[in-house]
C-alpha positions, 0 to 999 in steps of 0.5 A: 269307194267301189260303190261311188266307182260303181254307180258311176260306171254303170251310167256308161254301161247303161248308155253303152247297151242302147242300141240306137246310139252313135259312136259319136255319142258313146265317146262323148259319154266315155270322156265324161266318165273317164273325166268324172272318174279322174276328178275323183283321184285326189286327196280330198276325195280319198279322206272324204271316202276314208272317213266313211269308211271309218264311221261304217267300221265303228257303226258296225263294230268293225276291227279297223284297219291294221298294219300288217306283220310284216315278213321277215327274212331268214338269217341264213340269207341275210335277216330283215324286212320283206318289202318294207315301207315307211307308209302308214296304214291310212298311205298304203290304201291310199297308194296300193287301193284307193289310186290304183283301183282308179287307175286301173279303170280309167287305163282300161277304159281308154284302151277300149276305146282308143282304137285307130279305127274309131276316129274313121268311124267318127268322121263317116257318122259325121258325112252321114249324119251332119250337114257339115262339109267334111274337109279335104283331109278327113275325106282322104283318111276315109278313102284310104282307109277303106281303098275308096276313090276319092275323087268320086266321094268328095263329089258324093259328098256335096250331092248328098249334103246338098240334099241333107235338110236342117233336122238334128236328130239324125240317126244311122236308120234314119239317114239310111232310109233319107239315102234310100227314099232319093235313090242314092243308092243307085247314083251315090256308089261309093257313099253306098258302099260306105253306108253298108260298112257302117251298118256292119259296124256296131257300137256295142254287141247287145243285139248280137247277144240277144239274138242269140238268146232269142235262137236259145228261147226257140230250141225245141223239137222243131229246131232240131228237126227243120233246116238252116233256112227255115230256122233262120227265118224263125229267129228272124221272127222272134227277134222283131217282133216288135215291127208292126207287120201288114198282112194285107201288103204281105198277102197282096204280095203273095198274089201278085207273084202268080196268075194262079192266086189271082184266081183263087184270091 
């Protein structure tokens, strides 16, 4: 049983730990998780776990499963059965393991993330990344939910979406750099402002986790030597490195900041 739970929890997490993805696309796969999980809760389900369970026990030769003695009461206090059921073996890990453990999980899925916050997420992924026009409302939760004007982003929003081409595959980098590249930066304020609430906001936490692996793989003598700055520009290093870097923009650059390189370069 822990298995099938398994291999089908661990698509989820797999997804979840991309770190390109959207809010919007981490939900999606959560409901198809949380539906697949549910599916799995019926009777059929359980004797088709049951009976392989069984044939691994005999194939094994593994003691099947027995009811336990049960607890009795003292005299002295009455005499009887403590917790006694009329279950079977077979009911009881249907009841109290096989529909409990599954319970469980899917509980704690939904309470991840049923948060109230989300839905806002949702509806700014979708003002950002989407053509569509969000509606009056869904403009008025975003603006009270994050103490904006919202006359000034229903206005923005038309502006930007105006200027939005057809492509589908938007992301939060690359509708960032589409914001920037028109200068929305400077004549969209409000939707700025939002932009960088959005890039606060992560999906999952893996970057974080390995930046702070990567600070870990620099812990040498110079990082007990140098200074905050210096560090910090050291993890920035060594966490994107990955980036392909022009040196000759960054060496154009360093000369242009004085006439005294010029000279010399």
């Amino acid at each position: 049983m822990m298995t099938e739970i398994y291999m089908i929890t661990q698509i989820l997490s797999k997804f979840l730990q991309r770190s390109n993805i959207t809010l919007t696309d981490a939900l999606a796969q959560v409901k198809i998780t949380i539906d697949t999980l549910e599916s799995l809760r019926n009777e059929d389900e359980f004797e088709r776990i049951w009976h392989e369970s069984m044939k691994i026990c005999m194939n094994n030769n593994i003691d099947e499963p027995h009811e336990r003695r049960k607890r009795k009461v003292p005299l002295k206090l009455g005499g009887g059965d403590i917790n006694s059921s009329n279950l079977t073996i077979k009911d009881e890990y249907r009841v109290n393991s096989f529909y409990a453990v599954l319970d469980k999980i899917v509980t704690s899925i939904k309470d991840r993330f049923n948060k109230n916050y989300l839905s806002v997420v949702v509806l700014c992924e979708k003002l950002f990344l989407t053509k569509v026009l969000l509606s009056n409302d869904e403009l008025k939760e975003i603006a009270c939910f994050y103490n904006m004007n919202y006359d000034d982003l229903r206005a923005e929003q038309r502006l930007y979406k105006t200027a939005l081409d057809e492509k589908t595959d938007w992301s939060l980098a690359v509708s960032t750099k589409f914001f920037i590249q028109h200068n929305f930066h400077l004549s969209l304020s409000t939707m700025a402002e939002l932009l960088k609430i959005m890039w606060t906001i992560p999906v999952n936490v893996c970057g974080c986790e390995r930046s702070f692996s990567a600070l870990r793989s620099i812990k040498t003598y110079i990082r007990n030597t140098t200074g905050q700055e210096r560090l910090t520009c050291l993890a920035l290093i060594n966490i994107e490195q990955d980036y392909e870097i022009d040196i000759d923009a960054i060496v154009a650059d360093f000369v242009s900041k004085k006439d005294e390189r010029k000279k010399v370069f």
